[in-house]
C-alpha positions as CSV (number, residue, x, y, z in Angstrom):
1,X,-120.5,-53.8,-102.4
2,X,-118.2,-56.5,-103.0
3,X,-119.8,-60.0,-104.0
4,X,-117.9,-62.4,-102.4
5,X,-117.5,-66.2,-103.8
6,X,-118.3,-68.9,-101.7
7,X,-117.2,-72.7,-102.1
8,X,-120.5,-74.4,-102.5
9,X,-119.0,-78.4,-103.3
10,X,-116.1,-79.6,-103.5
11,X,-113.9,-77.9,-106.8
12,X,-117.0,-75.4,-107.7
13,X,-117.5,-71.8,-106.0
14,X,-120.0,-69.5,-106.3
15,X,-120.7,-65.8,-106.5
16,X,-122.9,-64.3,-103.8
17,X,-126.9,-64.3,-104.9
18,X,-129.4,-62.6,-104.1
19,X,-130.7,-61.8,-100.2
20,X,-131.0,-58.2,-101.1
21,X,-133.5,-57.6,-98.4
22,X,-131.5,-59.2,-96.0
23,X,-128.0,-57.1,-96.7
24,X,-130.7,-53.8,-95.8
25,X,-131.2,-55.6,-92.9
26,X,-127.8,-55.3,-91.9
27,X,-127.4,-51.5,-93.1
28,X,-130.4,-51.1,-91.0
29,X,-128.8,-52.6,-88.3
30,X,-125.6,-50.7,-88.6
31,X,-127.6,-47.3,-88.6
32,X,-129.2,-48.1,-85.6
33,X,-127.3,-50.7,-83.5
34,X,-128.6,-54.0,-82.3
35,X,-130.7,-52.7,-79.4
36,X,-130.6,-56.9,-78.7
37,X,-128.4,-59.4,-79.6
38,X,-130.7,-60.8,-83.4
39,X,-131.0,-64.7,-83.3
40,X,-131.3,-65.4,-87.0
41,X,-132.7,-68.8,-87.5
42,X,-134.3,-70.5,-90.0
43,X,-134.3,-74.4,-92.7
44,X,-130.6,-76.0,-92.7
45,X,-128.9,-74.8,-95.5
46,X,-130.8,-71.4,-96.2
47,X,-128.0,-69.5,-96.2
48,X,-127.2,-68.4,-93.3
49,X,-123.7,-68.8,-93.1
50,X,-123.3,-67.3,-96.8
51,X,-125.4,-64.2,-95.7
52,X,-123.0,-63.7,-93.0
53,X,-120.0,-64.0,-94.6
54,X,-121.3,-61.4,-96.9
55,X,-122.5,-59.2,-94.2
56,X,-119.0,-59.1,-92.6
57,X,-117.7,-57.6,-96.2
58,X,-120.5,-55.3,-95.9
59,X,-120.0,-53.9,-92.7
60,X,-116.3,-53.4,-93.3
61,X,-117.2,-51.2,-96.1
62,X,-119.3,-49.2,-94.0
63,X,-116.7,-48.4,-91.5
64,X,-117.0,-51.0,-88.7
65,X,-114.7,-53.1,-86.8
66,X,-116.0,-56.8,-87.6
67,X,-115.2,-60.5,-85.7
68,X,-117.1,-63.5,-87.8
69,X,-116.7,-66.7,-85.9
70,X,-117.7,-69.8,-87.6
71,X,-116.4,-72.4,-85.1
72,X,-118.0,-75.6,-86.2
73,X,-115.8,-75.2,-89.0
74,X,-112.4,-73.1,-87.7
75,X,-113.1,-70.4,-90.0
76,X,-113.1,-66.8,-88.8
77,X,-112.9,-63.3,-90.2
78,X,-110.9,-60.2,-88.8
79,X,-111.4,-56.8,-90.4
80,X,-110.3,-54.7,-87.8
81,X,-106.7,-53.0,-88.1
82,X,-106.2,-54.4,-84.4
83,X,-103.6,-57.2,-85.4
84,X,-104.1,-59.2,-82.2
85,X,-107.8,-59.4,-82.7
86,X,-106.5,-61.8,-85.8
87,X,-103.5,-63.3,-84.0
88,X,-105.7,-64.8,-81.2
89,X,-108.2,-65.9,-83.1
90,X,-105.9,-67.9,-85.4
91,X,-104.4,-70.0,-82.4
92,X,-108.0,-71.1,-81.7
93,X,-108.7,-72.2,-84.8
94,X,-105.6,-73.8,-84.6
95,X,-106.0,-75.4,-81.4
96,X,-103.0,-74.0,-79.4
97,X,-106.1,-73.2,-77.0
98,X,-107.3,-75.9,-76.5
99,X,-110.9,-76.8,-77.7
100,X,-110.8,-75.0,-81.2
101,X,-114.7,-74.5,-81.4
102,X,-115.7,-73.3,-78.0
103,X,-112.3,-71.2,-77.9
104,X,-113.4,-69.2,-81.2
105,X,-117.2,-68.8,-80.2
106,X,-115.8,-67.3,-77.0
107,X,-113.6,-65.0,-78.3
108,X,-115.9,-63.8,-80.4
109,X,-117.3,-61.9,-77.2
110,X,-113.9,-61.1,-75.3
111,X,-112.6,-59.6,-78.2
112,X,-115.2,-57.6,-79.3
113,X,-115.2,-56.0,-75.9
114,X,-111.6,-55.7,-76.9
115,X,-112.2,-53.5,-79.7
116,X,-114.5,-51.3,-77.5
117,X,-111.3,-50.4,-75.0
118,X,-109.3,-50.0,-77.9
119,X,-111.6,-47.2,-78.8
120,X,-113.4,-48.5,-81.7
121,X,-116.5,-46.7,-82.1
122,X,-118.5,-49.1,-84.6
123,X,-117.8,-53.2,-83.8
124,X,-119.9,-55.8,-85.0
125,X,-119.5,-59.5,-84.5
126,X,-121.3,-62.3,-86.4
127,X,-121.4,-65.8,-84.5
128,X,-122.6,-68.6,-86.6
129,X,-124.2,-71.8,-85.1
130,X,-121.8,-71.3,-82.0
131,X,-124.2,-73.0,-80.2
132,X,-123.2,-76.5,-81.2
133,X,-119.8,-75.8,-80.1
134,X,-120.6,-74.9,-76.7
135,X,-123.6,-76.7,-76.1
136,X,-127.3,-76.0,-74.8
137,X,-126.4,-75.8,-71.6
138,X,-124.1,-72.5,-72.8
139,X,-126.3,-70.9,-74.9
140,X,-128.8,-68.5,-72.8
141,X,-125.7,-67.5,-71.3
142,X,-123.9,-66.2,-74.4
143,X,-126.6,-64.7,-75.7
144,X,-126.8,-62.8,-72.3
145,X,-123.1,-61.9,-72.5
146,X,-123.8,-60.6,-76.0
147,X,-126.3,-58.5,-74.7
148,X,-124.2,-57.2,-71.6
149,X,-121.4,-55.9,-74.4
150,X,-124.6,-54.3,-76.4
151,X,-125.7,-52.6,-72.7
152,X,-122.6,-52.1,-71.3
153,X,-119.6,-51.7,-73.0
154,X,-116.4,-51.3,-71.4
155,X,-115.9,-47.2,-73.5
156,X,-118.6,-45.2,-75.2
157,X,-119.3,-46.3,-78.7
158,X,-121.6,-45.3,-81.6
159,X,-122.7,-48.9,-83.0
160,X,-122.8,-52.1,-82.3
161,X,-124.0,-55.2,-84.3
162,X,-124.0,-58.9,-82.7
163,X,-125.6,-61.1,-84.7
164,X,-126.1,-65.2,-83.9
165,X,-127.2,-67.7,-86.1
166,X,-128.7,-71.1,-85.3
167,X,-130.6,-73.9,-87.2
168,X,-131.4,-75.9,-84.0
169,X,-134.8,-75.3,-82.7
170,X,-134.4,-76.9,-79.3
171,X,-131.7,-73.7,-79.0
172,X,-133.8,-71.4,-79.9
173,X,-137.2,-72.2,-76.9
174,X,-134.2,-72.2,-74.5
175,X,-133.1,-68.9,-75.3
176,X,-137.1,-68.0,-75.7
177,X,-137.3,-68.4,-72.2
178,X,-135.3,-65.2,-71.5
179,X,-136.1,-62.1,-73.2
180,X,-132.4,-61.7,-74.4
181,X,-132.6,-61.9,-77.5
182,X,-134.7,-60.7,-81.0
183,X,-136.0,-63.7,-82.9
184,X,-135.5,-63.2,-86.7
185,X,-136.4,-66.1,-89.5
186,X,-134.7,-66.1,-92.7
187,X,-136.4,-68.4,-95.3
188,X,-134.8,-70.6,-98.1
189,X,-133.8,-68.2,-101.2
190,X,-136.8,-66.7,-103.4
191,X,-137.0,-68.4,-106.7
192,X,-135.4,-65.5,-108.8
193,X,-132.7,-65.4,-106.7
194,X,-132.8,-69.2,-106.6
195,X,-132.4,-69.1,-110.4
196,X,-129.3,-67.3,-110.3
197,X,-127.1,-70.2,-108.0
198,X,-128.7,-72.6,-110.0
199,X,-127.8,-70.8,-113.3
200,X,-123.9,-70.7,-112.0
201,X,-123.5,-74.4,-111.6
202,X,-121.9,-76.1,-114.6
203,X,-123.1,-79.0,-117.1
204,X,-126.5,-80.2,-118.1
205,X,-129.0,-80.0,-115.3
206,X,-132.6,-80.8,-114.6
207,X,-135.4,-78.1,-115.3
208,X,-135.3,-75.4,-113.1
209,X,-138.7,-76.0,-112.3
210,X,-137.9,-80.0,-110.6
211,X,-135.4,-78.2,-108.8
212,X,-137.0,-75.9,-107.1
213,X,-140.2,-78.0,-106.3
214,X,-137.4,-80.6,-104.8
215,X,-135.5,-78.2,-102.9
216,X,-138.2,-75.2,-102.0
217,X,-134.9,-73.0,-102.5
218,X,-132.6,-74.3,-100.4
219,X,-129.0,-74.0,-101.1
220,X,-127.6,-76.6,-99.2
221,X,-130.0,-78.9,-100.8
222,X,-129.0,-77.7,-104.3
223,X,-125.6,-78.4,-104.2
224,X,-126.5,-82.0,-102.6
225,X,-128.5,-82.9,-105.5
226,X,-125.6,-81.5,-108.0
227,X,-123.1,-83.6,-106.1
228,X,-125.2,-86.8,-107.0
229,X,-125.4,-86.0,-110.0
230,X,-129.1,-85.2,-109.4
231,X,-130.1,-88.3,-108.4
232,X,-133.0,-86.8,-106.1
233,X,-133.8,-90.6,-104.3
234,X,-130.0,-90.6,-103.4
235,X,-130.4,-87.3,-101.4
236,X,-133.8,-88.5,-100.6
237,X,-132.6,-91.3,-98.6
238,X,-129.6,-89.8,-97.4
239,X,-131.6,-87.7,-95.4
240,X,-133.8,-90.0,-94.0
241,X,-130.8,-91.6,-92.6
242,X,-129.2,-89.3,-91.0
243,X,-132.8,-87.5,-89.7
244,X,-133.3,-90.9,-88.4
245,X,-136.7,-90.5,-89.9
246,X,-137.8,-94.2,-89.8
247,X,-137.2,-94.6,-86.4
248,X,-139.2,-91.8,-85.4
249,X,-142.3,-93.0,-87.5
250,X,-141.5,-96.7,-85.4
251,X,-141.7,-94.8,-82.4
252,X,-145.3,-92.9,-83.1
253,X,-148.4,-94.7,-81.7
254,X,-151.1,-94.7,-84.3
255,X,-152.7,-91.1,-83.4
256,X,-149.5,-89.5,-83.4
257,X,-148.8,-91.5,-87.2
258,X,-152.4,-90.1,-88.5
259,X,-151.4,-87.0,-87.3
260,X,-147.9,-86.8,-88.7
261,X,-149.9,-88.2,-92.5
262,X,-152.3,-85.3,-92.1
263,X,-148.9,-82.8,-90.9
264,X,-147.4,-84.1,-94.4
265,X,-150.4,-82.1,-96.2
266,X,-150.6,-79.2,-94.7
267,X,-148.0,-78.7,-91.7
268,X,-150.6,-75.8,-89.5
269,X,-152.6,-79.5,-88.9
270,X,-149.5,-79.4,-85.9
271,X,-150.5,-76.1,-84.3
272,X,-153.1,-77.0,-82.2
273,X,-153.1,-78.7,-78.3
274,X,-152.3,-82.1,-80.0
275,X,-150.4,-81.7,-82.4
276,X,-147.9,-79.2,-80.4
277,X,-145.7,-82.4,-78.7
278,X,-145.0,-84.1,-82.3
279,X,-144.5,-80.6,-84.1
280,X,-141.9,-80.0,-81.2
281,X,-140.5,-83.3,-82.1
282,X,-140.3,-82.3,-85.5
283,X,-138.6,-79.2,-84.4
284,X,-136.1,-80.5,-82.6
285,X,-134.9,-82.8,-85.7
286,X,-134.7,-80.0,-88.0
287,X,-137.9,-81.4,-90.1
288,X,-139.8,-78.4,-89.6
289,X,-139.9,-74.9,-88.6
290,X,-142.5,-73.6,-86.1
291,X,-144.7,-70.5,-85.2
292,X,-143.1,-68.7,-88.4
293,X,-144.4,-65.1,-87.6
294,X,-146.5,-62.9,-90.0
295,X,-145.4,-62.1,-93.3
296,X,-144.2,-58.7,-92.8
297,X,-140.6,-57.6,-93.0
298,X,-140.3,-56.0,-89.6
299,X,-140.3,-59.7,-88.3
300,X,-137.8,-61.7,-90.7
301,X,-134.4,-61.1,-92.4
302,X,-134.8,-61.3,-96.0
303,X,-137.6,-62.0,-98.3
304,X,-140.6,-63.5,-97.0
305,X,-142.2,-66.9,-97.6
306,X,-145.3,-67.1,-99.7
307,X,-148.6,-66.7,-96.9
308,X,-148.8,-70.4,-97.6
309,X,-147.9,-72.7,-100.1
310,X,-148.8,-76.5,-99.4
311,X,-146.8,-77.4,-102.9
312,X,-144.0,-76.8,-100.9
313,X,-145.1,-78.0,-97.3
314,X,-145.3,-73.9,-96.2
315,X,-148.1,-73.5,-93.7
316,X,-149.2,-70.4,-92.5
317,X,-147.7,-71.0,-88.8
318,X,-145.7,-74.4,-89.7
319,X,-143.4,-75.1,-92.4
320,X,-141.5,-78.1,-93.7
321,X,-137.8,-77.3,-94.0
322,X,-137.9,-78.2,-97.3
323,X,-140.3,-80.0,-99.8
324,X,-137.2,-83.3,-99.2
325,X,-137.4,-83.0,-95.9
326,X,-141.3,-83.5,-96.1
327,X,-141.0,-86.2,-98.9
328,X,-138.5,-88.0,-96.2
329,X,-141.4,-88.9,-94.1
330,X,-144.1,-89.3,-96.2
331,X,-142.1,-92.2,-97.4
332,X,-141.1,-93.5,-93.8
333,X,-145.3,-93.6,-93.3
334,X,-145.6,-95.4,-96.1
335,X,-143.1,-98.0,-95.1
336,X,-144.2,-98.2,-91.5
């Protein structure tokens, strides 16, 4: 398969790493078709939208009809031979349209079913974080519309692959409440893999071992600290700001703050009756991830997080997004 490169900042791309485990779950998918629609969430920055990217390649090579739709950004892919599948979806990244981001998360859908009733027999589409451009309010129903293409499509067909990616968990309990959909983590790279992006970036860096104790694996977070010239606090405070993190401790009565210190240690502390309101809080600011399911590969895409690893704020049920993201806070409590 071809590894594709991938800008990772400004001026530097990358080469595809790693997520072996997660390109079988793709070929595993293409064997057998999506029987659902797979909602692949997991930490901001993890990867998801490189995996996909690199799943689209994959799938073209073996022998499907792919639509990848990245509409926060106006990016799509097209490798089909149907030329207006491409044609439309340039004028919605364009705008000719209208709204450029709902447009291309929409025809994601409309022209995958148009593939179908051209008589392609194996069509996969890959929506990533569409749910941002078309709001909560939209997103049980696409999901639903994705799974009326997977049940009923318009001509008989051999395969079918629809994907979704999300890093919002307020998204994901609202489609929850429907049985729509297949729930799939994906963690932050595993350190080998890890090594290899870190090993492509240029110039003197840090020990590999900082960086991953920082980061947890976490792309995103990587090429943040190499864009500050690793300058961790920089980053540090960064995301505080724009997680709002200090208002959020200012807005925790005392039991909820001595809950949120004890959370900081070991993240399960917010899987019980008191601490489920706060973790949900936490959820819905992208500070943590919840009810991470068993560590067996049936259950996630990709390689699976370590059973627990309080070093880097993993709980067995709960886990910080990344060790940053847990750092973040602890020093908002200490401020309060």
């Amino acid at each position: 398969m071809k590894r594709i490169k991938l800008p990772f900042v400004p001026g530097l791309e990358v080469e595809f790493t790693d997520r072996e485990m997660a390109l079988k779950k793709i070929e595993e998918w293409a064997r057998e078709s999506t029987r659902l629609p797979q909602l692949v969430f997991g930490p901001e920055g993890c990867g998801k939208t490189a995996w996909l990217r690199q799943s689209a390649v994959l799938l073209r090579e073996l022998g499907f009809h792919v639509i990848y739709v990245d509409p926060l950004h106006r990016y799509f892919e097209a490798y089909t031979d149907v030329k207006e599948v491409a044609r439309r979806l340039a004028e919605a990244a364009a705008g000719v349209l209208g709204d450029a981001e709902a447009w291309l998360a929409t025809l994601a859908i409309d022209l995958t079913k148009l593939l179908i009733e051209r008589m392609k027999r194996r069509v996969a589409v890959l929506a990533d974080d569409v749910f941002q451009a078309i709001g909560l309010g939209e997103a049980a129903k696409y999901v639903k519309a994705l799974l009326g293409l997977i049940e009923y499509p318009p001509r008989s067909i051999d395969a079918i692959v629809a994907v979704v990616a999300t890093s919002e968990g307020i998204t994901r309990r609202e489609i929850g409440r429907h049985r729509w959909a297949n729930h799939r983590p994906m963690w932050n790279m595993p350190r080998d893999g890890f090594r290899e992006l870190y090993d492509q970036l240029p110039g003197e860096k840090p020990p590999f071992e900082d960086v991953w104790k920082a980061t947890g694996g976490n792309p995103h977070l990587l090429g943040q600290l190499y864009k500050a010239k690793w300058g961790a606090d920089k980053v540090l405070k960064e995301l505080a700001d724009v997680k709002k993190i200090a208002t959020l401790v200012s807005a925790l009565g005392e039991e909820e703050r001595e809950l949120l210190r004890r959370a900081v240690d070991d993240p399960d502390v917010l899987y019980t009756r008191e601490g489920i309101p706060l973790m949900d809080k936490l959820v819905d600011m992208n500070l943590v991830v919840d009810t991470l399911p068993e560590r067996d590969p049936w259950f996630w895409v990709g390689e699976l997080p370590p059973e627990k690893d309080l070093e880097l704020g993993i709980g067995r049920r709960v886990a910080w997004q990344t060790p940053l993201h847990r750092e973040a806070v602890r020093r908002a409590l200490e401020g309060a």
